[in-house]
C-alpha positions as CSV (number, residue, x, y, z in Angstrom):
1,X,23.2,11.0,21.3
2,X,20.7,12.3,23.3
3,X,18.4,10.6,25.8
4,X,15.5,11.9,24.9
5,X,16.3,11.8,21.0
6,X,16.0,7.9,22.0
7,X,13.4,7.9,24.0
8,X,11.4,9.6,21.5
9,X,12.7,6.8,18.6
10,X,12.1,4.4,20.7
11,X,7.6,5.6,21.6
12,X,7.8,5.4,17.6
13,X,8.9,1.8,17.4
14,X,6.2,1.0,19.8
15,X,3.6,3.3,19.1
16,X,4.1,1.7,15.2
17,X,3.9,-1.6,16.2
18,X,-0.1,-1.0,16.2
19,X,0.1,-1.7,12.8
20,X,-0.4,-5.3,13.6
21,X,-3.2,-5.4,14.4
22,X,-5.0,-3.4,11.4
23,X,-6.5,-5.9,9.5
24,X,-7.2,-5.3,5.4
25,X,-9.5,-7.0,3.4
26,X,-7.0,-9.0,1.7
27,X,-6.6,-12.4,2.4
28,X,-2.9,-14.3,2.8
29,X,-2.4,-16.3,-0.6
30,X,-3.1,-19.0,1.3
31,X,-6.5,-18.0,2.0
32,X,-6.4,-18.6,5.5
33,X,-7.0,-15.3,6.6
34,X,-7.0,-11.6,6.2
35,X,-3.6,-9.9,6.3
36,X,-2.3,-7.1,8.4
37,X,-1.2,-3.8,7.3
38,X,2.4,-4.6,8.4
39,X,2.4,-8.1,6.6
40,X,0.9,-6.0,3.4
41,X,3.9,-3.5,4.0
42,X,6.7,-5.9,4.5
43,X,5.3,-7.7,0.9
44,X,5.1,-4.7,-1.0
45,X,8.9,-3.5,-0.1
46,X,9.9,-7.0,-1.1
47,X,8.5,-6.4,-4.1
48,X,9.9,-3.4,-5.1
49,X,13.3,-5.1,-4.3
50,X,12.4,-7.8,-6.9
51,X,10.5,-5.9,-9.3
52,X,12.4,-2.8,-9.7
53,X,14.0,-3.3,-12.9
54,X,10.3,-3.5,-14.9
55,X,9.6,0.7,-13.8
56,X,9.6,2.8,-16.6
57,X,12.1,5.6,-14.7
58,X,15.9,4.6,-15.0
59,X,17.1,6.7,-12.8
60,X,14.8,5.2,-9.8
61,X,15.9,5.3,-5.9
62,X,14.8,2.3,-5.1
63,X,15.8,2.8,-1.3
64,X,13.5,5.7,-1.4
65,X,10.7,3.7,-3.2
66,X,11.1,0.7,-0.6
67,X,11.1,3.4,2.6
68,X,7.8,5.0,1.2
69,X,6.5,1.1,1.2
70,X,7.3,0.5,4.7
71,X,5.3,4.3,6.1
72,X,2.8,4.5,3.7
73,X,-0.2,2.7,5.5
74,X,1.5,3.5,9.5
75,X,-1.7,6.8,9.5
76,X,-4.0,3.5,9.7
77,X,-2.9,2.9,13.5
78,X,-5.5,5.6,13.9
79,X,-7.4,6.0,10.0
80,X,-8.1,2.2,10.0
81,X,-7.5,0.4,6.4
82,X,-10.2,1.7,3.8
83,X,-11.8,-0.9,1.7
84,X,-10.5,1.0,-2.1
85,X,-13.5,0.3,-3.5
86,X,-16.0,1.6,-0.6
87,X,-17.1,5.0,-1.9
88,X,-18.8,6.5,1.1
89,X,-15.4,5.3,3.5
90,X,-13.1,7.3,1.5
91,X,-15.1,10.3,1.7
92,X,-13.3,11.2,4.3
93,X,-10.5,8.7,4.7
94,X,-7.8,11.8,3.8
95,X,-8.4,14.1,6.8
96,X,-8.5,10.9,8.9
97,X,-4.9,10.1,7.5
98,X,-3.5,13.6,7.5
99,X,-4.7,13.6,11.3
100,X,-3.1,10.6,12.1
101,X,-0.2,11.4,9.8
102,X,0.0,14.5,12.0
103,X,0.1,12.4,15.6
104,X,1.7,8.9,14.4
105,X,4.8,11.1,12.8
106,X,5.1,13.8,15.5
107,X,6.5,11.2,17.7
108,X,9.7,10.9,16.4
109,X,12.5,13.6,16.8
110,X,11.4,16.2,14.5
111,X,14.3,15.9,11.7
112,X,13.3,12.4,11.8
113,X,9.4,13.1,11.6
114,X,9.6,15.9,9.0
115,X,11.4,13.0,6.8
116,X,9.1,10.8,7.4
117,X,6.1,12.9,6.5
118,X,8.1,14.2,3.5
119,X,8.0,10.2,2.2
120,X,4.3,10.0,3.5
121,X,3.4,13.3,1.7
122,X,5.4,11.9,-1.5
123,X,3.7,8.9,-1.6
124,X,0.2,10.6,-1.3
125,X,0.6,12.8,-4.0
126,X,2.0,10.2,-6.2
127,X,4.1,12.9,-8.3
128,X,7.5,11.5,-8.1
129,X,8.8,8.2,-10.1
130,X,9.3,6.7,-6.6
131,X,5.7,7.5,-5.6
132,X,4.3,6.4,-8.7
133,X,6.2,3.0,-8.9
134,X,5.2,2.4,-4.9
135,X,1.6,3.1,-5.4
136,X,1.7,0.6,-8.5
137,X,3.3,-2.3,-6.5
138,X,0.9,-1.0,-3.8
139,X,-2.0,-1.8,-6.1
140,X,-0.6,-4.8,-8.0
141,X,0.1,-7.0,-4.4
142,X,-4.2,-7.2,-4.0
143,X,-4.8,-8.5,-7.4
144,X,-2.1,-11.0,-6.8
145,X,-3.5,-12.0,-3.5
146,X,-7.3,-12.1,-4.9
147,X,-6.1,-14.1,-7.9
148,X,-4.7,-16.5,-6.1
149,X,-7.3,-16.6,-3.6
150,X,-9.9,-17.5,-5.9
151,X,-11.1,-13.5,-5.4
152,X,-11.7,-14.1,-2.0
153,X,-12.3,-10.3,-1.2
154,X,-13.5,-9.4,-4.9
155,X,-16.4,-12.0,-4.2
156,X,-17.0,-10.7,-1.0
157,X,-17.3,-7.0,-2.2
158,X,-19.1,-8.0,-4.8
159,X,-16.4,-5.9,-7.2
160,X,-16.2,-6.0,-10.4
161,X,-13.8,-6.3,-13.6
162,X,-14.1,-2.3,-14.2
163,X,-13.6,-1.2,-11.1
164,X,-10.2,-3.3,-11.0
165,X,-9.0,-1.8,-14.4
166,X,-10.1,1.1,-13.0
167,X,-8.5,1.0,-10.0
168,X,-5.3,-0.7,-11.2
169,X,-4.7,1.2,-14.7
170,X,-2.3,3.9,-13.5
171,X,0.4,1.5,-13.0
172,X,0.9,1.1,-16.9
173,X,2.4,4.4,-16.3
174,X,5.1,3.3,-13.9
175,X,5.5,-0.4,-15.0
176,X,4.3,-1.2,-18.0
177,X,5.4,-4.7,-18.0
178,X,3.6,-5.2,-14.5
179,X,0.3,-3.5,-16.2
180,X,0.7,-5.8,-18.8
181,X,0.8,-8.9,-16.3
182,X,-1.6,-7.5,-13.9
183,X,-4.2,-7.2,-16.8
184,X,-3.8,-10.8,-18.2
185,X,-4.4,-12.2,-14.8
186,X,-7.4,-10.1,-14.3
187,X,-9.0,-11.3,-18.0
188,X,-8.2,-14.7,-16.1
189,X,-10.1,-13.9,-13.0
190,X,-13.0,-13.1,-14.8
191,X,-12.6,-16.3,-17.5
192,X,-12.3,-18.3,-14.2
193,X,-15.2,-16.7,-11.5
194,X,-12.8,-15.3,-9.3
195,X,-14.1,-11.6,-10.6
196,X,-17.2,-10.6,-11.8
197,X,-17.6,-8.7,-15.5
């Protein structure tokens, strides 16, 4: 191997450790405080382990899925974590993730980075089974956190019941049975305060 092929691995591994530090608007289950974007990452490829066998594809690559779940939020070392349901941030929240897509990836060895934009690229145009099913478990962790946080973020966004189906509806298409979950426990949410109608 050589030198340089390292050395450029190893500005990655600390260039991605930024990650952190970027705080979402989701709180720990516990309530205690918001998580970071490599705590929501971690959860979310965990997830995929244990909820793989509820996606609607049979022929899944779940190694594939679970490697999109790890890179799929590393542009927000630079774009920042945008609140979903803040309208006027996403306005332009692509071009800030292509740019940092563009920098944050371009570290690596280039075979290396052209895979890892491939997943990143995958994952943005949620095309593919594996996309589809990592977006869905990317939407379904926040509802499980708010739930059991009493809607900690909902309440302090002020969001309401639509704009979670809304938000939330496309993973019928790549999990049913976790749509089906998801949308009993937001009825719930409501029934209990946590989300407002």
């Amino acid at each position: 191997m050589k030198p340089e092929r390292l050395e450029k691995q190893i500005q990655f591994i600390i260039e991605v450790d930024k990650l952190k530090h970027i705080y979402r608007q989701t709180y720990l289950m516990d309530g205690t405080r918001r998580e970071n974007s490599v705590e929501h990452s971690w959860h979310i490829a965990l997830m995929v382990l244990l909820l793989g066998e509820h996606v609607q594809s049979s022929d899944l690559d779940l190694f594939r899925v679970m490697k999109m779940a790890l890179i799929h939020d590393l542009v927000e070392i630079d774009a920042g974590d945008t609140l979903c349901y803040d309208q006027s941030a996403r306005r332009d929240q692509k071009s800030r993730e292509k740019k940092a897509a563009e920098r944050i990836f371009n570290l690596l060895p280039a075979d290396q980075a052209g895979g890892i934009r491939a997943l990143w690229d995958e994952f943005e145009a949620s095309k593919t089974p594996e996309a589809k099913f990592t977006r869905a478990i990317d939407r379904m962790q926040p509802v499980l956190h708010n739930f059991h946080t009493q809607g900690a973020s909902w309440r302090k966004h002020h969001i309401t019941r639509k704009q979670v189906m809304d938000r939330n509806r496309e993973i019928s298409e790549s999990a049913p049975p976790l749509w089906d979950y998801l949308s009993t426990l937001i009825e719930q949410a409501v029934e209990k305060g946590y989300l407002s109608k």
